[in-house]
RORO-498925 format. One record per residue (C-alpha): residue in one letter; x, y, z. Coordinates in steps of 0.001 Angstrom, whole numbers, padded with zeros to 6 digits, always signed. Layout:
N
AXYZ ...
//
This chain:
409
X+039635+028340-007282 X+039786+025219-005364 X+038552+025418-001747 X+038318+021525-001088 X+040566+022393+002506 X+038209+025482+003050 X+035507+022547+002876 X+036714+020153+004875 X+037495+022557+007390 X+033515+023556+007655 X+032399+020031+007457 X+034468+018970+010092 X+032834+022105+012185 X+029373+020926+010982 X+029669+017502+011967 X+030814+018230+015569 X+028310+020903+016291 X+025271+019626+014495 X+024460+020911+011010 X+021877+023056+013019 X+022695+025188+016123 X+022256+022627+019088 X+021174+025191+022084 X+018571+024067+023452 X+015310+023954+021285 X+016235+027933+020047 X+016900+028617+016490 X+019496+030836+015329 X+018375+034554+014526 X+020848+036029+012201 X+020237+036062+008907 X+022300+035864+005374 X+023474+038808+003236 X+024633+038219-000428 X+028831+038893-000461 X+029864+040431-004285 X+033178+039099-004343 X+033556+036091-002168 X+037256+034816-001393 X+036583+031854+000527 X+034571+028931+000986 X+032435+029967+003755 X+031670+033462+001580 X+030729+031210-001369 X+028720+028090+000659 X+027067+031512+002460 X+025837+032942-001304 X+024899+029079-002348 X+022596+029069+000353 X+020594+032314-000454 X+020542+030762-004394 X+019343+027447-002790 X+016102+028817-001517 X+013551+029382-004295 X+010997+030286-002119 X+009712+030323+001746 X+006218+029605+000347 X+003121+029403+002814 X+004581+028798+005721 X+001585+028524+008211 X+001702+024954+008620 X+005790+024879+008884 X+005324+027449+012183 X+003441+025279+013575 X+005477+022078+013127 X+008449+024143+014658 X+006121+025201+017481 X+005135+022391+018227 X+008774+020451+018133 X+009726+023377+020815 X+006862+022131+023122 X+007578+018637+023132 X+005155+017568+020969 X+005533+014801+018965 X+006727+015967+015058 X+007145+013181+012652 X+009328+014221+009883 X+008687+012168+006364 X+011437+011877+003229 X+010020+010376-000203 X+012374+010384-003258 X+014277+007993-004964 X+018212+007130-003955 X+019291+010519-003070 X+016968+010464-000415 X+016878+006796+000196 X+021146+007654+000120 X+023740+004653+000142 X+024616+005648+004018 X+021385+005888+006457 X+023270+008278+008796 X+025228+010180+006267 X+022323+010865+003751 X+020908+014307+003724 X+017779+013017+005128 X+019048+011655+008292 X+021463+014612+008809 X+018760+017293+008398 X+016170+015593+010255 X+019051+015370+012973 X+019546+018997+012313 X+015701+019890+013156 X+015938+017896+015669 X+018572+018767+017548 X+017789+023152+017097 X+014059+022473+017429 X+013093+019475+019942 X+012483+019804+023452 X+015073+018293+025885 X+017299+015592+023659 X+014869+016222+021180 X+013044+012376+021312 X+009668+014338+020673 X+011136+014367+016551 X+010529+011412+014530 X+012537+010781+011368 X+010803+008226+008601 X+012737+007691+005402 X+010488+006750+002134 X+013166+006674-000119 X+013510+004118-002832 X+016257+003826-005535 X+015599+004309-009044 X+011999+005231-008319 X+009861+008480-010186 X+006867+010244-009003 X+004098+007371-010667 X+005451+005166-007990 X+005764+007685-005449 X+001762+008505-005767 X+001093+005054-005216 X+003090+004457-002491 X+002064+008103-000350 X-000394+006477+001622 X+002002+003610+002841 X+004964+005188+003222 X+003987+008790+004481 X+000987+009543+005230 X+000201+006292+007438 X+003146+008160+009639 X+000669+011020+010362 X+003565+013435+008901 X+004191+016812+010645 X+006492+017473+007742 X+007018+016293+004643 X+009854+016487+001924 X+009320+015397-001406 X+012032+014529-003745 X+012238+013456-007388 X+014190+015925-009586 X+016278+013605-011196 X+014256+010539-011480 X+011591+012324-013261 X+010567+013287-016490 X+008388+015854-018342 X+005428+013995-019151 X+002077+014707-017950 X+001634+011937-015899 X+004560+012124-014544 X+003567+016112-013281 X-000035+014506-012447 X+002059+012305-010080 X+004173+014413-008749 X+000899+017045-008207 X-001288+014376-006267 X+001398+013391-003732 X+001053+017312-003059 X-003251+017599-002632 X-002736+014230-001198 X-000951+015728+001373 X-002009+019200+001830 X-005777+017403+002246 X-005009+015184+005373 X-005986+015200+008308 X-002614+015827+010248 X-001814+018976+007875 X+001930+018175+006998 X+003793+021371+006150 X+005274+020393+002518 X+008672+020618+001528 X+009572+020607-002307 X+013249+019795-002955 X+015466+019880-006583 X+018328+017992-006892 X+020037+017936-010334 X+022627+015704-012080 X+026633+015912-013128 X+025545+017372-016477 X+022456+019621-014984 X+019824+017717-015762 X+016646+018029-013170 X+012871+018284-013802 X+012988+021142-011256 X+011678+023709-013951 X+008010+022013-014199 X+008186+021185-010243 X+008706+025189-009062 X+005412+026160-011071 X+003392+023689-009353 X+005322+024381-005882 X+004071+028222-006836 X+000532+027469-007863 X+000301+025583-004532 X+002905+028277-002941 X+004459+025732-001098 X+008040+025899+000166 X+010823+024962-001930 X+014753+024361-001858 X+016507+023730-005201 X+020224+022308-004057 X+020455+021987-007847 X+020656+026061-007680 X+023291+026122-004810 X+025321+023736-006411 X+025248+025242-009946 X+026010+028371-008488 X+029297+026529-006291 X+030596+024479-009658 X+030094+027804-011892 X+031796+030337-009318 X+034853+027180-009526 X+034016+027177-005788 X+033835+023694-005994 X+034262+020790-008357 X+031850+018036-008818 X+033925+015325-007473 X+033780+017010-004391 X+030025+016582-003917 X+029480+013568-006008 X+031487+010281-006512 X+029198+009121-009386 X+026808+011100-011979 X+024463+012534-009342 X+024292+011079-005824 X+025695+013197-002877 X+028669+011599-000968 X+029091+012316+002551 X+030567+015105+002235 X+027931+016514-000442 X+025181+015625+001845 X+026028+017804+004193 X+026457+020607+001892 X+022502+019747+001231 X+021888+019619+004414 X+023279+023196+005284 X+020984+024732+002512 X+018225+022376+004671 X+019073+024174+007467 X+019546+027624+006354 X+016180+027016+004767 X+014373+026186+008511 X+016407+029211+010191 X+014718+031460+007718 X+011402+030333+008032 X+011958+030602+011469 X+013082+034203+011160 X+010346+034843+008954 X+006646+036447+009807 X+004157+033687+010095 X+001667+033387+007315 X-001552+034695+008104 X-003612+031465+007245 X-003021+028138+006162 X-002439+027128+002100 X-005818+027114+000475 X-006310+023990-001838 X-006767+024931-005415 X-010319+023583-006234 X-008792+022544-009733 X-005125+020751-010307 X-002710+021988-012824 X-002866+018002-014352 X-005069+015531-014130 X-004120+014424-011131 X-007706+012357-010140 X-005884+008881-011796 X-003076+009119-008829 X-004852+011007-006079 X-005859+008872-003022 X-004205+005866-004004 X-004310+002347-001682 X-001342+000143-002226 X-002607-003454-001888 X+000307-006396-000204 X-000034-009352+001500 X+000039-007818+004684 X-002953-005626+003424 X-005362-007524+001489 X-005677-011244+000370 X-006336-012004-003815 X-009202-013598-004743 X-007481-016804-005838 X-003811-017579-005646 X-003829-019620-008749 X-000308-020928-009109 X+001429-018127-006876 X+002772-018390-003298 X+002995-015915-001049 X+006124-013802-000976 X+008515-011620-003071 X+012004-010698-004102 X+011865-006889-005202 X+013591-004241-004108 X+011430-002799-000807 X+008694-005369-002002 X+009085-008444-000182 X+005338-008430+000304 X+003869-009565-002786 X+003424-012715-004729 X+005315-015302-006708 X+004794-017732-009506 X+007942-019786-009418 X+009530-021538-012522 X+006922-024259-013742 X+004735-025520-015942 X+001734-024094-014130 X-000760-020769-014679 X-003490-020226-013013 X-004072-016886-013001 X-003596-014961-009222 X-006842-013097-008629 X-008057-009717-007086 X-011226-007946-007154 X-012223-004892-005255 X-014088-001819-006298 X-011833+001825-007669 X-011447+004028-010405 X-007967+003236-011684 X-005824+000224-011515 X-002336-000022-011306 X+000291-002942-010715 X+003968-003367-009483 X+005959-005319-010772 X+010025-005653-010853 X+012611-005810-013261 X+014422-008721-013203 X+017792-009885-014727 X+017368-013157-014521 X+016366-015149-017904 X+013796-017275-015687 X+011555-014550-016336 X+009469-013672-018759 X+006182-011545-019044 X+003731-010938-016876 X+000061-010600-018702 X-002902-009486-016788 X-006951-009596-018310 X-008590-006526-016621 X-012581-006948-016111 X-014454-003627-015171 X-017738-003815-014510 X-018095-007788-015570 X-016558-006326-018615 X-013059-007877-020539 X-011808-003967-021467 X-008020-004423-021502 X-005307-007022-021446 X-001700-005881-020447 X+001475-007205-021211 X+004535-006019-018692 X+008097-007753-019498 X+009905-008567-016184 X+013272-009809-017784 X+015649-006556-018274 X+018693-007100-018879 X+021218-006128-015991 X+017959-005576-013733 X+018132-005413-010503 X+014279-005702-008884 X+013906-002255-009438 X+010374-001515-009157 X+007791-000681-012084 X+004412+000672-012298 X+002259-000774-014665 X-001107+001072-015680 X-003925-001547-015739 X-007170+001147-016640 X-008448+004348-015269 X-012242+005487-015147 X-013259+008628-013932 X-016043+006582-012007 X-016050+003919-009854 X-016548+000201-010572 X-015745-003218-009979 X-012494-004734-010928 X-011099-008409-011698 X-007475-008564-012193 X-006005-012044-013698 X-002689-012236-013272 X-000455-015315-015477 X+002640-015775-017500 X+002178-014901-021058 X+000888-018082-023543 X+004141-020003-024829 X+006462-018798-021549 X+004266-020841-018830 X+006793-022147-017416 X+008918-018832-016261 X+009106-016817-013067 X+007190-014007-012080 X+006033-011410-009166 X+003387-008816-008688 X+005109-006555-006030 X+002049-004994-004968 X-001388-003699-006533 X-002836-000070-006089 X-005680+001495-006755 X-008131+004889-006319 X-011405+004955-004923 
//
């Protein structure tokens, strides 16, 4: 069955009223039953919301977040993913329109006490995400914090170690964000959500799989993809606010539901090794000067990196220096489609000690300056680095860019 009108019809609904209930700072009470035989689309978009909530999780630290947005307390609401959260439209992405949602049922007054900061980056996994945590989220002293990378994701285990320490890194500071874990999947159902949900359970974290609501729309012939998704996975407007209605259903539940006793306890050991991207410092120019410049200037091209350094196209190669003290090393570098580049080598010293030299290509054909993350070494102890930076030997004369460095203490 096609309910496209029986869509439009709710959006258009949604989008004047708020995709929560806007009266006053008090969220809705009633809840959701499950309808056997739904006719319509409101019957099936009500079922796809029970099947989008895998589970309420702790929700001590969400209470209070809500609690506090109802006082007129400041709550600073934090998005990380990669495009589908970063979304092609700022105030049409699901990001925007829940935090607007939250903020409009929840906040005191006009609700100015709510904060909305959007770490979203296109084409981007969880590697980068764990490097990035401190900068992007947790430097906004989050109240609440959704975390998004189903699609960009794969299965490996640094990829889950990734993925885990953006979780301890946030359950472990100081402001005590409330986490939100959230699946998205693509045309053809692919999502990493299966690994995600059984770390969201060991940590019993709240979670919202959209992938599930959705499946459940396109298999009931509720709905048809194109009417989500003009591409292979990213939500159009009109699919973002079908995400944000499971986003909102999700908060009137919690809000419904009986406070947890006690706040999430911290596993003392991770499901992955998750020490190589836990507590991770992104180093830019704005945060930390190299050692020597070499033949680099300051300044870069890449995409949400315009804060790094540049060799430009020329004979010269000094190296571009850094030294500081960590466990593991990483660097960021772009992928570029111009032929000027070429590939970026760096000679890692630990300890006084030559142990590795890395070799990152920076040319890709039809890139774009999508960022990369580039594993330099990792030590389960601390100890001095040196990082030389140059173009390979034979392509001297070439561009090239470190985005940014990062590293662990």
């Amino acid at each position: 069955m096609n309910l496209r009108k029986f869509f439009a019809c709710i959006l258009t609904a949604t989008l004047s009223m708020g995709l929560l209930s806007a009266c006053g700072g008090s969220a809705p009470k009633a809840g959701l039953e499950w309808i056997d035989n739904p006719s319509n689309w409101d019957e099936y978009l009500n079922n796809a919301k029970i099947t989008s909530i895998t589970s309420l999780g702790n929700n001590f630290r969400l209470k209070k977040a809500i609690e506090k947005a109802r006082s007129g307390e400041d709550v600073n609401i934090c998005y990380i993913g990669g495009s589908i959260t970063e979304g092609d439209h700022l105030d049409t992405c699901y990001a925007n329109r829940s935090f607007e949602g939250f903020r409009d049922t929840y906040g005191k007054g006009k609700g100015d006490n709510i904060h909305y900061f959007n770490a979203g980056i296109s084409g981007t996994p969880s590697n980068l995400g764990a490097l990035r945590f401190e900068r992007d989220v947790l430097n906004n002293e989050p109240d609440i914090v959704f975390i998004e990378f189903a699609v960009n994701d794969g299965d490996d285990d640094d990829t889950k170690a990734a993925y885990e320490a953006m979780i301890r890194d946030a359950l472990e500071y100081k402001s005590q964000p409330a986490i939100i874990l959230l699946f998205a999947r693509m045309q053809e159902g692919w999502t990493s959500q299966g690994w995600k949900k059984e770390i969201g359970a060991y940590y019993d974290l709240p979670m919202i799989s959209y992938a599930d609501g959705i499946t459940y729309l396109l298999d009931e012939g509720a709905m048809k993809w194109e009417e989500f998704s003009s591409d292979y996975t990213h939500p159009h407007a009109e699919g973002n606010a079908i995400v944000a209605e499971f986003i909102s259903y999700f908060y009137n539940e919690e809000d419904r539901a009986e406070a947890s006793a006690e706040d999430v306890t911290v596993p003392a050991e991770p499901m992955y090794t998750t020490s190589f991207f836990q507590g991770c410092h992104m180093v830019e120019r704005s945060s930390g000067e190299p050692k020597d410049l070499g033949s680099w200037r300051k300044a870069s091209s890449g995409f949400h990196f315009e804060d790094g350094w540049t060799k430009l196209f020329d004979d010269s190669n000094d190296p571009l220096v850094f030294e500081f003290e960590g466990r593991c090393a990483y660097v960021v570098y772009p992928a570029k489609g111009e032929a000027t580049f070429s590939d970026l080598v760096c000679d890692v010293y630990f300890d006084g000690e030559l142990v590795k030299t890395v070799d990152f290509g920076e040319h890709v054909e039809g890139g774009w300056g999508c960022p990369n993350v580039g594993p330099l070494y990792r030590s389960f102890s601390k100890g001095s680095y040196r990082l030389e930076f140059k173009a390979k030997e034979g392509s001297e004369k070439s561009d090239l860019q470190v985005l940014a460095i990062a590293y662990n203490d």
